[in-house]
Backbone as JSON Lines, residues from 0, in Angstrom:
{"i":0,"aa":"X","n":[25.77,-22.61,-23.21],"ca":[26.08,-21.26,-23.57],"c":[26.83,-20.6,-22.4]}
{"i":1,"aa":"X","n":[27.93,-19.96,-22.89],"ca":[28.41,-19.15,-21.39],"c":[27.95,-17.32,-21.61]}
{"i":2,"aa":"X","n":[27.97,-16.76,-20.55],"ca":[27.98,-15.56,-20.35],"c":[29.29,-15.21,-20.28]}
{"i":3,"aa":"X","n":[29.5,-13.79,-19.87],"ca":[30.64,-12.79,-19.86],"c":[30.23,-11.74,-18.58]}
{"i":4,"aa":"X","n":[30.77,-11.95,-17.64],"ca":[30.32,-10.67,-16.47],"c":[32.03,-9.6,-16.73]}
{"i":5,"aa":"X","n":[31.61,-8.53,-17.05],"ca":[32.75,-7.57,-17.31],"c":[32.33,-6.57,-15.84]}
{"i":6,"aa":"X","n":[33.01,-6.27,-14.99],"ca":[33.54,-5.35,-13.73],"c":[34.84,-4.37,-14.45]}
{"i":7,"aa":"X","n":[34.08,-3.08,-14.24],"ca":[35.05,-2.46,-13.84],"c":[35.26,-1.8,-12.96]}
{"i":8,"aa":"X","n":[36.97,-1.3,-12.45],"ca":[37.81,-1.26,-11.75],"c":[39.27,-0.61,-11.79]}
{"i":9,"aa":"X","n":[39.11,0.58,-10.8],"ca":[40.66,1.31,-11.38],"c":[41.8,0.12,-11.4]}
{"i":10,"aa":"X","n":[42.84,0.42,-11.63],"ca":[44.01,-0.45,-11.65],"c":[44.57,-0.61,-10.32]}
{"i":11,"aa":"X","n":[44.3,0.77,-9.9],"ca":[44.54,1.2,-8.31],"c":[44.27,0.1,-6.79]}
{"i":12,"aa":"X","n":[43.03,-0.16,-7.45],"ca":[42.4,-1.57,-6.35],"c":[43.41,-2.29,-6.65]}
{"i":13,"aa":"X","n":[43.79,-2.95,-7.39],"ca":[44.45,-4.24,-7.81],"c":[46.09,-4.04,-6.63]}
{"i":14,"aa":"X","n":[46.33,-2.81,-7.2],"ca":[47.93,-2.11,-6.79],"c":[47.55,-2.27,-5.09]}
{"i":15,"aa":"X","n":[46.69,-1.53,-4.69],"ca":[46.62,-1.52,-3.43],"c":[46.16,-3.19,-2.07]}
{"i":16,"aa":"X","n":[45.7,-4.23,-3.24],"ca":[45.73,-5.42,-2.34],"c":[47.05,-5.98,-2.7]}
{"i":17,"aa":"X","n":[48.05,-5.06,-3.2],"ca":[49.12,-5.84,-3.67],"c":[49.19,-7.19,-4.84]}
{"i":18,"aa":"X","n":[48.11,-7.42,-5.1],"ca":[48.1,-8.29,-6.23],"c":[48.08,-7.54,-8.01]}
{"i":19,"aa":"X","n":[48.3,-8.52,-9.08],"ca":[48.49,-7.98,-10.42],"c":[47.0,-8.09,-10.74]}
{"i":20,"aa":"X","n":[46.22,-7.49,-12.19],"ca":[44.98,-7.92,-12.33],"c":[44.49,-8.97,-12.37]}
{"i":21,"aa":"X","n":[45.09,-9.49,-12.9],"ca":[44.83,-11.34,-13.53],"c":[44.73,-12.0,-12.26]}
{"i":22,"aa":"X","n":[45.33,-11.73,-11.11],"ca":[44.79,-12.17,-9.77],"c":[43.93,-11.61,-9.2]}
{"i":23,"aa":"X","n":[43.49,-10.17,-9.18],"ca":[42.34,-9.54,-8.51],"c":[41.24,-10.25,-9.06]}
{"i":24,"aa":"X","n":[41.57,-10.33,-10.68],"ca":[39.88,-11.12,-11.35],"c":[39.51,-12.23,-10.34]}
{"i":25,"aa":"X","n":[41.07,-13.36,-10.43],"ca":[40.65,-14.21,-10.23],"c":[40.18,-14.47,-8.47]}
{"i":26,"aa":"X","n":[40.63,-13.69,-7.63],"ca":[39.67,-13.06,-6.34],"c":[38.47,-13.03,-6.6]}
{"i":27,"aa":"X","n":[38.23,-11.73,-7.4],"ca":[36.4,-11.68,-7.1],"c":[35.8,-12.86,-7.93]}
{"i":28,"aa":"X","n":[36.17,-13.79,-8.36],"ca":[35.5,-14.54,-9.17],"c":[35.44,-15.67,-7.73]}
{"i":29,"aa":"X","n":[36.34,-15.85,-7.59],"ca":[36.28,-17.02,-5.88],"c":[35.51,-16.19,-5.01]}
{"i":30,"aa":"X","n":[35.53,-15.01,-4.79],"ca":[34.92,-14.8,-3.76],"c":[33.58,-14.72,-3.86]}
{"i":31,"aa":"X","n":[32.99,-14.52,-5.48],"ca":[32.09,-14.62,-5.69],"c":[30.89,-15.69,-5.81]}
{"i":32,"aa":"X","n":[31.97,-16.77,-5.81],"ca":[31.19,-18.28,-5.91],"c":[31.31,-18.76,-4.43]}
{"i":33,"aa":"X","n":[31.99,-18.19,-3.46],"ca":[31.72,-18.53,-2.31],"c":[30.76,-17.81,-1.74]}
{"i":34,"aa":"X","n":[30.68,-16.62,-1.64],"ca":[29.32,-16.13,-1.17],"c":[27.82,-16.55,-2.0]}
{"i":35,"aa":"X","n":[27.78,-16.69,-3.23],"ca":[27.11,-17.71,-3.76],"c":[26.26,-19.12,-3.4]}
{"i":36,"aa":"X","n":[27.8,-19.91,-2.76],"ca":[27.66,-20.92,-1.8],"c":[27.28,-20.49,-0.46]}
{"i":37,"aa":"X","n":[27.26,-19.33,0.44],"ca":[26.85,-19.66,1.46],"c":[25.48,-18.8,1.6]}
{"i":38,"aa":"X","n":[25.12,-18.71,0.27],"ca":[23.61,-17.92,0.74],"c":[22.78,-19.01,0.1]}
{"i":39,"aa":"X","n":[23.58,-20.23,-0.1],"ca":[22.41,-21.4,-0.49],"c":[21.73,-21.35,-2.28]}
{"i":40,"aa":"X","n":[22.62,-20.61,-2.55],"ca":[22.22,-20.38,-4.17],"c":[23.05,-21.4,-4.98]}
{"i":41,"aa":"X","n":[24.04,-21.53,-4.54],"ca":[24.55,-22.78,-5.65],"c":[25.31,-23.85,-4.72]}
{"i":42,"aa":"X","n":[24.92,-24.82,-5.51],"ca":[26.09,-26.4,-4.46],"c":[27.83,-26.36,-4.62]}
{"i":43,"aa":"X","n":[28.16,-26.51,-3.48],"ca":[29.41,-26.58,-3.54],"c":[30.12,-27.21,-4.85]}
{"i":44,"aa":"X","n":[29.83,-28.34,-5.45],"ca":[29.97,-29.1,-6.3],"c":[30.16,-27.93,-7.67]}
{"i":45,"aa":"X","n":[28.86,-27.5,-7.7],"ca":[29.04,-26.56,-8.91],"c":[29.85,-25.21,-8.86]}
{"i":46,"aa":"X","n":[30.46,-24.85,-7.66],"ca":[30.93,-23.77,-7.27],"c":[32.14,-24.57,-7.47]}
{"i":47,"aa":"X","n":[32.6,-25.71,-7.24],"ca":[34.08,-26.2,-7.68],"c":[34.35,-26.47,-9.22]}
{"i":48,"aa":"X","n":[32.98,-26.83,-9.72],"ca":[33.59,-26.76,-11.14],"c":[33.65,-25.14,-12.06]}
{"i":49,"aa":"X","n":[32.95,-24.63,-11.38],"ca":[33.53,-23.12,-11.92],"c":[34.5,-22.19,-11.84]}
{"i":50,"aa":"X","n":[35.49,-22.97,-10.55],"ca":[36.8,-22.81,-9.85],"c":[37.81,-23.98,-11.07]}
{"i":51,"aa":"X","n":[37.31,-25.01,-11.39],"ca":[38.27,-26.14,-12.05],"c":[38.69,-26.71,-11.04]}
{"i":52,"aa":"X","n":[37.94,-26.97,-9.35],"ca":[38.13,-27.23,-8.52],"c":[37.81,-29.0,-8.23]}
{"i":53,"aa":"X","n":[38.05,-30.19,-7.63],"ca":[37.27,-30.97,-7.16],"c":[35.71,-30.04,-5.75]}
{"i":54,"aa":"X","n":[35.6,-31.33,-5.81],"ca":[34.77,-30.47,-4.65],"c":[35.17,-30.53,-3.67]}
{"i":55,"aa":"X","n":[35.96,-31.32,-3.0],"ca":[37.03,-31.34,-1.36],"c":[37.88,-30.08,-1.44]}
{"i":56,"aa":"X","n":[38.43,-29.64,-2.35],"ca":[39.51,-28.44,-2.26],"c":[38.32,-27.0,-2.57]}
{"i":57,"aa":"X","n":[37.41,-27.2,-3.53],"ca":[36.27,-26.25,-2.94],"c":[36.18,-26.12,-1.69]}
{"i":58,"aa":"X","n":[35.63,-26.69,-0.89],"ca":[35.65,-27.13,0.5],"c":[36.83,-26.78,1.35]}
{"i":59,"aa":"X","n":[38.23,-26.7,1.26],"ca":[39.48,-26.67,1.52],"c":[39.49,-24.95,1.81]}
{"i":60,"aa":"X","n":[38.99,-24.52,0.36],"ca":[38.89,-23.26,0.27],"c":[38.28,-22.24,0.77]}
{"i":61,"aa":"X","n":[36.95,-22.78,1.36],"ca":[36.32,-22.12,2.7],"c":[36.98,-21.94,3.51]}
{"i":62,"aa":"X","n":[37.72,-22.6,3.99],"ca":[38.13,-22.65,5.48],"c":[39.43,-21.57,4.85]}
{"i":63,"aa":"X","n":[39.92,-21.51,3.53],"ca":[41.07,-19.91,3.5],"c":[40.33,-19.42,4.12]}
{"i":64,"aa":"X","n":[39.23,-18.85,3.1],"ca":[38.61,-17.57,3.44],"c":[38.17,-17.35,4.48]}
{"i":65,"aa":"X","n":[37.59,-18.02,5.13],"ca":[36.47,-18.22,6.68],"c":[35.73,-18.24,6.39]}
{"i":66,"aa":"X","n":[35.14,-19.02,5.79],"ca":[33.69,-18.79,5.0],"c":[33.08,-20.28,5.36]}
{"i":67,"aa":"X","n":[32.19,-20.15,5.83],"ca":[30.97,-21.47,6.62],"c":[31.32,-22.37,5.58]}
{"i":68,"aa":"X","n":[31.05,-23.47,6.35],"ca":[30.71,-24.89,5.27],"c":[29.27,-25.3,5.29]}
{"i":69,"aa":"X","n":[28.4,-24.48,6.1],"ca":[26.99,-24.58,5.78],"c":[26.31,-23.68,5.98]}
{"i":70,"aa":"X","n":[25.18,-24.12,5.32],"ca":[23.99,-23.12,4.58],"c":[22.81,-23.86,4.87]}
{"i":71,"aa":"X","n":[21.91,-23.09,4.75],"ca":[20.58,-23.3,4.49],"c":[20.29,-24.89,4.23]}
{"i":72,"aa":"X","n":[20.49,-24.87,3.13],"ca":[20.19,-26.3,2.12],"c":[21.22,-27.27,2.3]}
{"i":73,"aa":"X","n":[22.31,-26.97,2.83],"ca":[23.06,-28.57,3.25],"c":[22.56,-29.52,2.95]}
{"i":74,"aa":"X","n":[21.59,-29.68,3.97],"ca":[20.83,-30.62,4.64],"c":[20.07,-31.53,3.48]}
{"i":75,"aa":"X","n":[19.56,-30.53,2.62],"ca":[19.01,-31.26,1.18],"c":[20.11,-31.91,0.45]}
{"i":76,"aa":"X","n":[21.0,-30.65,0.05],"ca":[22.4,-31.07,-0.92],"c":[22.85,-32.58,-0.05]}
{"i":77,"aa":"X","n":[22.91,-32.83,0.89],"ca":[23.67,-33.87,1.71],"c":[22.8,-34.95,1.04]}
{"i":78,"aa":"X","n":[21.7,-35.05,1.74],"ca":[20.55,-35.8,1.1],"c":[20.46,-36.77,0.12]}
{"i":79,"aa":"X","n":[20.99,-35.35,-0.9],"ca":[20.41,-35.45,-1.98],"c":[21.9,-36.81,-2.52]}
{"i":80,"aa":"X","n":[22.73,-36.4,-2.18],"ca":[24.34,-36.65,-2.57],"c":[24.22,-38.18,-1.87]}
{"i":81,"aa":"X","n":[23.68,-38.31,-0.6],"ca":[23.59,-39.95,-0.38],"c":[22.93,-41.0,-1.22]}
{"i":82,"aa":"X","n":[21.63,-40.22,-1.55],"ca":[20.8,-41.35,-2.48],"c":[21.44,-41.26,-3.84]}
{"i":83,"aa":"X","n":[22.19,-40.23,-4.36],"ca":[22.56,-40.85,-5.51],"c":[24.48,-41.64,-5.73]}
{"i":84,"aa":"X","n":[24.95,-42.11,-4.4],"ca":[26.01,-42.51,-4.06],"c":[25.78,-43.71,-4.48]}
């Protein structure tokens, strides 16, 4: 089942980062699955498929933003990702 998260937002924001809407969405929607990812709430993995991302260019994509490549749970997610290799 999917959800629907609706934000609203003057047009004004959009105008003023210089981007059109259809790119502001698609901003807070990345920025949203990256902060996501670094408070240890979701695996990179699943934060790339909600991008249509692999997970290396997920990964790629931190380092735009400046955004850590670790969290909390790494250490498990890593773990976890060897034993089932």
């Amino acid at each position: 089942m999917k959800h629907l998260i609706s934000v609203n937002y003057p047009e004004s924001l959009a105008l003023s980062l210089k981007i059109n809407n259809r790119e502001f969405e698609q901003e807070m929607k990345t920025k949203s699955l990256i902060k996501l990812y670094e408070l240890g709430k979701i695996s990179s993995g699943l934060a790339a498929k909600f991008l249509n991302l692999n997970r290396i260019e997920f990964l790629e994509l931190l380092g735009k933003y400046s955004a850590s490549y670790f969290y909390k749970g790494l250490e498990d997610e890593l773990e976890s990702d060897i034993a089932n290799a």
